[in-house]
Each structure stands twice: as structure tokens, then as C-alpha cells.
C-alpha positions in Angstrom: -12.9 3.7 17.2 -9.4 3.0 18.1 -6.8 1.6 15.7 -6.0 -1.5 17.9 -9.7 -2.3 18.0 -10.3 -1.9 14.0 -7.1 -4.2 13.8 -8.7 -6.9 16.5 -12.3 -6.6 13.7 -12.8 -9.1 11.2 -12.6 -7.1 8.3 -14.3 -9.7 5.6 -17.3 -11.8 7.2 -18.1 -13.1 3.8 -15.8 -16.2 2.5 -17.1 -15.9 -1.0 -16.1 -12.1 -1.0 -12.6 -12.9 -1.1 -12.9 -15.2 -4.0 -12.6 -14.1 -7.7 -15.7 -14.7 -9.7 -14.8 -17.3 -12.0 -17.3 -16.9 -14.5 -15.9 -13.3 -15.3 -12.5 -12.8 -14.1 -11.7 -9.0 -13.4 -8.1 -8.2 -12.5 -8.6 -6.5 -9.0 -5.8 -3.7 -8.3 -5.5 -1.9 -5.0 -3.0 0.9 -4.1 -1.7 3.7 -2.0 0.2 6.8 -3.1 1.9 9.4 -1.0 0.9 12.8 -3.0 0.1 13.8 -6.7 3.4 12.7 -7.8 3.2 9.4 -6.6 -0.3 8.9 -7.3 0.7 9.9 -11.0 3.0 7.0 -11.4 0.2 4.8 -10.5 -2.1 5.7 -12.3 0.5 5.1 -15.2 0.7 1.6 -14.0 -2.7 0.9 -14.2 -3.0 2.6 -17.6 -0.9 0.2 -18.6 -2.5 -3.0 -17.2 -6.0 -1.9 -19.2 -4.3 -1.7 -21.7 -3.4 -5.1 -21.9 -6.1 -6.7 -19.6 -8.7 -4.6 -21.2 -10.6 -1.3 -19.9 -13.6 -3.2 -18.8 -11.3 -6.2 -16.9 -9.7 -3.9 -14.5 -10.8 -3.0 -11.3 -8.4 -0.3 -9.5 -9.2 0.8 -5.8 -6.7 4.1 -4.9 -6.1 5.6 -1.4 -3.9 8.4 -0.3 -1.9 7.4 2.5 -2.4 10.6 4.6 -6.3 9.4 4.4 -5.8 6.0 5.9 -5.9 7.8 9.3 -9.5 7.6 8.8 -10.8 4.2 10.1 -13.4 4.1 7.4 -11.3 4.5 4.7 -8.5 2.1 6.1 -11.1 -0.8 6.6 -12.0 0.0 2.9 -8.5 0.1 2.1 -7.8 -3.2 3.8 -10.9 -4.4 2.0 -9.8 -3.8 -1.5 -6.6 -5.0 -0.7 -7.7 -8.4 0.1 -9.1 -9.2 -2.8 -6.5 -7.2 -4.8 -4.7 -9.5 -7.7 -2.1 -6.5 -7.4 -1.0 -4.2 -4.5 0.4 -1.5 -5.7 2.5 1.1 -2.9 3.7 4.2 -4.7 5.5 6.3 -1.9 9.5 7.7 -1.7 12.1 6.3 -0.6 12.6 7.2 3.0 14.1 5.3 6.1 10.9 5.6 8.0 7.7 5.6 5.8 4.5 7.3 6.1 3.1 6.1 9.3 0.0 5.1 8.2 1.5 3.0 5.6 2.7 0.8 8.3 -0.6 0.8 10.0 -2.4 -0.4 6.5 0.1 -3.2 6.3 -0.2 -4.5 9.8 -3.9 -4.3 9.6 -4.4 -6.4 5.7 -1.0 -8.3 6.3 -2.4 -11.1 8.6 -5.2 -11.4 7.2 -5.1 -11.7 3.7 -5.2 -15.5 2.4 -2.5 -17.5 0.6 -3.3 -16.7 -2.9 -1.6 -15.7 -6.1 -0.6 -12.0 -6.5 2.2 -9.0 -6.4 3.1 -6.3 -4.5 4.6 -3.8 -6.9 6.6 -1.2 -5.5 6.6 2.4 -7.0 9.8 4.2 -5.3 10.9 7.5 -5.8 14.5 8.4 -5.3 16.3 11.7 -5.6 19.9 9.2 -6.3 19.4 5.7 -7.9 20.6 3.3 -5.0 20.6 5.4 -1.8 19.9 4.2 1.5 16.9 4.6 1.8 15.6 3.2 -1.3 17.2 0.2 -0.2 15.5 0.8 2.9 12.1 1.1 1.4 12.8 -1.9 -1.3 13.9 -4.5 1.9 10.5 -3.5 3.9 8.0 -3.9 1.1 10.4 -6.8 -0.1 9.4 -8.6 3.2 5.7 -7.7 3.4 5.5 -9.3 -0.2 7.4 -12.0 1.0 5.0 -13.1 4.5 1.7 -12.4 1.9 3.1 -14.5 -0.1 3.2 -12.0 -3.5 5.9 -12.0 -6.0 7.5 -8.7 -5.6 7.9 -5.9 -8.2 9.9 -2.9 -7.8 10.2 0.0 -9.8 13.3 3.0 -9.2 10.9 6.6 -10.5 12.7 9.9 -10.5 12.2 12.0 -7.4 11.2 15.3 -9.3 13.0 18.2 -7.4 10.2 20.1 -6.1 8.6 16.9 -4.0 11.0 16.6 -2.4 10.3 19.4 0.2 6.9 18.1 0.2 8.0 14.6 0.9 9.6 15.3 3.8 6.6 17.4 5.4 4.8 14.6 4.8 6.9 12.4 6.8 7.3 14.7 9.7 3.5 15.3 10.0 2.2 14.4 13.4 0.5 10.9 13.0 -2.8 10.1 12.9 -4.6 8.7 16.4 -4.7 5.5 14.4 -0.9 5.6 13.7 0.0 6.7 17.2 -1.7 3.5 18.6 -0.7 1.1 16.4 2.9 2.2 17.2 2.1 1.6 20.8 1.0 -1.4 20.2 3.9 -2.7 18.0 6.4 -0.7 19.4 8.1 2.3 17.4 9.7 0.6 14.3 7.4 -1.3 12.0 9.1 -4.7 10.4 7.4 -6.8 8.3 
């Protein structure tokens, strides 16, 4: 299936599936990561909202971004971040961002319904306010902003060694998904 056409799908056919249950409220968390590291800081995050939510009123939905290029796993992905109460993007700062994170977006972005919710932002920078951590902050700042979500950034510490890493990641060759998408949108993704 090509990207375009997953984008063109109706990804929820059920009204009532985009709804929270209000007889028992569960705080729905959705989120992408770009490796280990990122996924870490997450994790952290969600730690802390069972904590304070309670274990059994959390639901948390992870994906790695390199995954997304899967169309199964992106329409899941979308899914879960439909109904998320909290979107959580854990990547690192970089002027162009995994390209599959810009395919998620586009694909969930016009579809998700005006309801309450944040967008927190898990960066990690090598130097606290480089360019492109104010790069990655304005982008996310906007997608929160046409969802709708009040937007939450966090600065993390880039440790050392991920940062090689980081940076494969970036210049990997994009997924089929990716590649049309960016035809389809042109080659820089704005929110």
C-alpha cells in the first residue's frame, strides 16, 4: 500500500472509539522515540504519570520512529494517537527530523478531533539552545498548536555516544512511505 493512499484511508470508522469511556477514565498516552536513549526518557515520563495517575489508569502506546515506515504500524500509531490524552515525541534536536516523524504527523494531524490534550516534547541537545533545538521546539510547537494541545517541552542531555548514532539515523535512506509523502507535500514538512 502506498503512503499517500494509507493517508487518503479513514483511519477510525468507529465515532465511539475516539471517545473516552466515561464510566472509567484511563489517561491514554501515545509516543514515538528515535532510539534507546530517547525511548528511555519516555519511559521516564510515563513512570511518572503512573505514579500520579495510578498504574492501572494509564494506558501508554510506544513506537519507534524508524518502524513507522511500516504501514501497519503507522496506522496503529495514528490510531493510538487519536485517542491519546498525551502525545509524547522523544527524538533530538535536529534541523530536519526523522522522516517518518513527519509522515506520522501529517497522517494523525488532520484527523484528530478538537479535544483536550498535550503534545510533550522530549528534545535532546548536545548545547542547551542551539539551532536546532529551536528548530525542533518551533515544529512540534506548531503541530501542537493546529491539534489544538497545549504544548510541553522538555531540554534532555544529548549523551555523547548518540550522538553518532543520531545522525545515522537521520541520514538513513527513507522509508517508501517517507519518500512519497515527501512527494506529495513537497521536501520540507511544516506544520
Amino acid at each position: 500500500m502506498k503512503a499517500f493512499e494509507l493517508l487518503k484511508r479513514p483511519v477510525l470508522s468507529d465515532p465511539v472509539a475516539t471517545a473516552p469511556d466515561a464510566a472509567g477514565y484511563t489517561l491514554n498516552i501515545a509516543g514515538v522515540y528515535q532510539d534507546s536513549v530517547t525511548r528511555d526518557w519516555a519511559m521516564q515520563n510515563c513512570h511518572r504519570a503512573k505514579q500520579l495517575a495510578g498504574e492501572d489508569l494509564v494506558q501508554n502506546k510506544w513506537y519507534d520512529v524508524n518502524s513507522l515506515s511500516d504501514p501497519g504500524l503507522l496506522l496503529e500509531a495514528v490510531r493510538a494517537t487519536l485517542v491519546a490524552d498525551v502525545i509524547v515525541v522523544s527524538v533530538y534536536a535536529a534541523e530536519e527530523l526523522p522522516l517518518d516523524l513527519y509522515v506520522w504527523v501529517q497522517a494523525w494531524l488532520p484527523r484528530r478531533l478538537s479535544r483536550a490534550g498535550a503534545l510533550t516534547a522530549l528534545i535532546g541537545v548536545a548545547q542547551p539552545l542551539d539551532s536546532q533545538f529551536v528548530h525542533t521546539v518551533k515544529y512540534l510547537q506548531a503541530v501542537a498548536s493546529r491539534a489544538q494541545l497545549d504544548f510541553i517541552p522538555e531540554e534532555r542531555r544529548r549523551p555523547a555516544a548518540s550522538a553518532a548514532s543520531s545522525i545515522e539515523l537521520i541520514e538513513a535512506r527513507p522509508s517508501a512511505a517517507a519518500q512519497a509523502l515527501r512527494e506529495l507535500c513537497g521536501q520540507r514538512f511544516d506544520a
